[in-house]
C-alpha positions as CSV (number, residue, x, y, z in Angstrom):
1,X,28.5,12.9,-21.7
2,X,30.5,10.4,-19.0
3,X,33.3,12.7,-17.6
4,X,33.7,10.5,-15.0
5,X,33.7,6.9,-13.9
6,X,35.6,4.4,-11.3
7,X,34.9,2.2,-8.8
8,X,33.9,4.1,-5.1
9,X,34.8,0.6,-3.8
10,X,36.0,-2.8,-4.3
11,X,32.5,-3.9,-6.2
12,X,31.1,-0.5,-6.1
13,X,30.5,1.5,-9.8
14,X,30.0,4.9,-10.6
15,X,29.0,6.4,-13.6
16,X,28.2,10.3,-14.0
17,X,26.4,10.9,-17.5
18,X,26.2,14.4,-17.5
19,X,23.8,14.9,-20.8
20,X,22.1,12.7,-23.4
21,X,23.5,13.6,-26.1
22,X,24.5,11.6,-29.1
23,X,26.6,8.8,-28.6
24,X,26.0,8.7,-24.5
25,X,24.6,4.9,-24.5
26,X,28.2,3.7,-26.2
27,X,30.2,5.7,-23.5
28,X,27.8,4.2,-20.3
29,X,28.0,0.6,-21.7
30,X,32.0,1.1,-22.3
31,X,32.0,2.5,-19.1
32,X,30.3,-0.5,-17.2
33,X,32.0,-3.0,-19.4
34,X,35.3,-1.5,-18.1
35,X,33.7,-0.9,-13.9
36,X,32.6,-5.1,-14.3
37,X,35.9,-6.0,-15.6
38,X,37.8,-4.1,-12.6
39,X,35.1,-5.9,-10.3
40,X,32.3,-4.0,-9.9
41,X,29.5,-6.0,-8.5
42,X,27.0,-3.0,-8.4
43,X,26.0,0.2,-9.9
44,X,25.7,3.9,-9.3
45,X,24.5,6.0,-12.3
46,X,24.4,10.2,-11.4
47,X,21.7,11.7,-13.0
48,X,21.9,14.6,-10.8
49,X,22.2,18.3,-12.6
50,X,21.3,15.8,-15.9
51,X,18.7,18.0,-17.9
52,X,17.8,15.4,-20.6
53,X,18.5,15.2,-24.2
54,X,18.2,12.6,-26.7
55,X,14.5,10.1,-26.1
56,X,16.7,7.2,-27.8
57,X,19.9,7.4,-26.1
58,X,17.7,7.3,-22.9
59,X,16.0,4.1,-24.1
60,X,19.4,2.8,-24.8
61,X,20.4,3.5,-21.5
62,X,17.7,1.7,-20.4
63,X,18.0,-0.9,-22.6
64,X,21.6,-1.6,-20.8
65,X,19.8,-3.2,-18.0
66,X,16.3,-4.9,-18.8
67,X,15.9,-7.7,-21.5
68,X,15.6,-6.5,-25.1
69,X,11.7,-5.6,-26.4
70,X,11.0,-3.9,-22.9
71,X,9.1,-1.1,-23.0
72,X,10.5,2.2,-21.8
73,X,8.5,5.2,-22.3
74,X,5.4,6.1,-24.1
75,X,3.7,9.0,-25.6
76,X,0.3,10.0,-25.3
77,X,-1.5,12.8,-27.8
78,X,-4.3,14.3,-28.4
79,X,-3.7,12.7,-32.4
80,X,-3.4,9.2,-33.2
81,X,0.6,10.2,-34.4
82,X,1.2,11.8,-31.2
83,X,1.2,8.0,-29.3
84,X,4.2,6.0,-29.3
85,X,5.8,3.3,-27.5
86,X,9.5,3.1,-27.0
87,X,11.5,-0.5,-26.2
88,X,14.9,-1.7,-26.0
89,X,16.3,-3.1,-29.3
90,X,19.7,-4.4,-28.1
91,X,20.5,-6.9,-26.4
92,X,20.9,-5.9,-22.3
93,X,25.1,-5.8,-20.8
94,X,23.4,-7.0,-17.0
95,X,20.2,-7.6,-16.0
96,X,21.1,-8.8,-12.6
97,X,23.5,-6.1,-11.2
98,X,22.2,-4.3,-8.2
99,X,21.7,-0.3,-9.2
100,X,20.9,2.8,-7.9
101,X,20.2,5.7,-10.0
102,X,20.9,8.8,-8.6
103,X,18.6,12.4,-8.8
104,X,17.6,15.7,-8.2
105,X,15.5,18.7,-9.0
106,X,17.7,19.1,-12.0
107,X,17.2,15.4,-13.4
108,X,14.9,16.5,-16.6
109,X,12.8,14.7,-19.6
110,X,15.7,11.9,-20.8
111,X,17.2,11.8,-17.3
112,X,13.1,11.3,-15.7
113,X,12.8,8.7,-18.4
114,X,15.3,6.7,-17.6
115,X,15.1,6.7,-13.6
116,X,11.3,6.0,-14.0
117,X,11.6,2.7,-16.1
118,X,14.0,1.3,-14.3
119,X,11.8,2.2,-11.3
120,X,8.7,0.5,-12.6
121,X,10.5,-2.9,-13.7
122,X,12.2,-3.0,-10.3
123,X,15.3,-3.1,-12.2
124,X,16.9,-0.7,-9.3
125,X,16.2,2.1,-6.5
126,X,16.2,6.2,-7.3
127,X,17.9,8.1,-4.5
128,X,17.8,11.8,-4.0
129,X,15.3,14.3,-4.5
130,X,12.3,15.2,-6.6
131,X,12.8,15.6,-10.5
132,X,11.9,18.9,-12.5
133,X,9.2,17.3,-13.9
134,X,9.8,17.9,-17.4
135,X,7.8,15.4,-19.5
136,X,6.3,16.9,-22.8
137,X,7.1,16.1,-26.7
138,X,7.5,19.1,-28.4
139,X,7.7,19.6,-32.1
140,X,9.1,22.6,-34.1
141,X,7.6,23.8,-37.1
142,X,9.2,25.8,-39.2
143,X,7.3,29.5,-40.1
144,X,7.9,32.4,-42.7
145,X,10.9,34.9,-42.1
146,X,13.3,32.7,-40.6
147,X,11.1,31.8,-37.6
148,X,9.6,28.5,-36.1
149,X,6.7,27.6,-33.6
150,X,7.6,25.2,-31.1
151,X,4.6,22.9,-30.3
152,X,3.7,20.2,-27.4
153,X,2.3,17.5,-28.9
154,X,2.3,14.9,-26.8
155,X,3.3,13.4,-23.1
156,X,6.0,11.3,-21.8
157,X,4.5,8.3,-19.4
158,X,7.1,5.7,-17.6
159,X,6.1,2.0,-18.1
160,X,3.3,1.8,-15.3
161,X,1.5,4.3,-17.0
162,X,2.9,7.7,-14.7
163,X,3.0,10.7,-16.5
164,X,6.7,12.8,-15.8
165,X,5.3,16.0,-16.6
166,X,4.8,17.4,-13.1
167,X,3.5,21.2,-13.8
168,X,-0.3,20.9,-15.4
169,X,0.1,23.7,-18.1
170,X,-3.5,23.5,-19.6
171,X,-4.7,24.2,-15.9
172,X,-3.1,27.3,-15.2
């Protein structure tokens, strides 16, 4: 998931997480450990071409750079079940060092999640262009003759309450 990170400057980090898959929040902190150590003073994680993945990776992602019990991301359902909040449960590496998280139209669900919470704490800027927009919970349920029904159940929404679903799919 981190194919690539080094230091574009002096005190200048870059981290490109390419999915959020399994394991992706112990390779960006190992990363950033190792950028901080070399003396990186600030941050630049690539989100760009990033079409999401794993919710709790992203919260742990998250979680790398605002204090520990922030809330991340929430979902909102039409059931009681379907609403959820998510927050950081470690620890954060920096809560000071400047960052910019990078997008673009390919940034999806985990990648969205992540840019917009550290957006609405102020924790950092988003540069780039306009995310897919890809923000619904979906559940599969398994069917007869080897089948399954894949079903939206709920809504992502950043911490001030924005939904990252862009595309209005009950309006069509």
């Amino acid at each position: 998931p981190v194919p690539y990170y080094t230091l574009l400057t002096d005190s200048t980090g870059y981290i490109l997480l390419n999915s959020f898959t399994e394991g992706c929040a112990r390779e960006v902190r190992m990363a950033l450990v190792e950028l901080k150590d070399r003396g990186a003073k600030r941050l630049i994680l690539d989100l760009r071409g990033n079409g999401g993945g794993s919710l709790s990776e992203a919260v742990d992602i998250a979680g790398l750079f605002v204090p520990k019990g922030t809330s991340i991301v929430s979902t909102r359902g039409k059931i009681p079940q379907a609403t959820q909040t998510f927050k950081t449960h470690r620890e954060p590496l920096d809560t000071k060092i400047p960052l910019a998280i990078l997008v673009d139209e390919q940034s999806a669900s985990a990648s969205e999640i992540v840019a917009g919470a550290i957006q609405d704490l102020d924790r950092g800027v988003i540069m780039g262009r306009r995310t897919y927009g890809k923000g619904l919970v979906q559940t599969v349920r398994e069917l007869p003759y080897n089948t399954s029904l894949k079903i939206t159940t709920s809504k992502y929404y950043t911490p001030s309450g924005r939904c990252v679903q862009a595309i209005d799919y009950s309006h069509r």
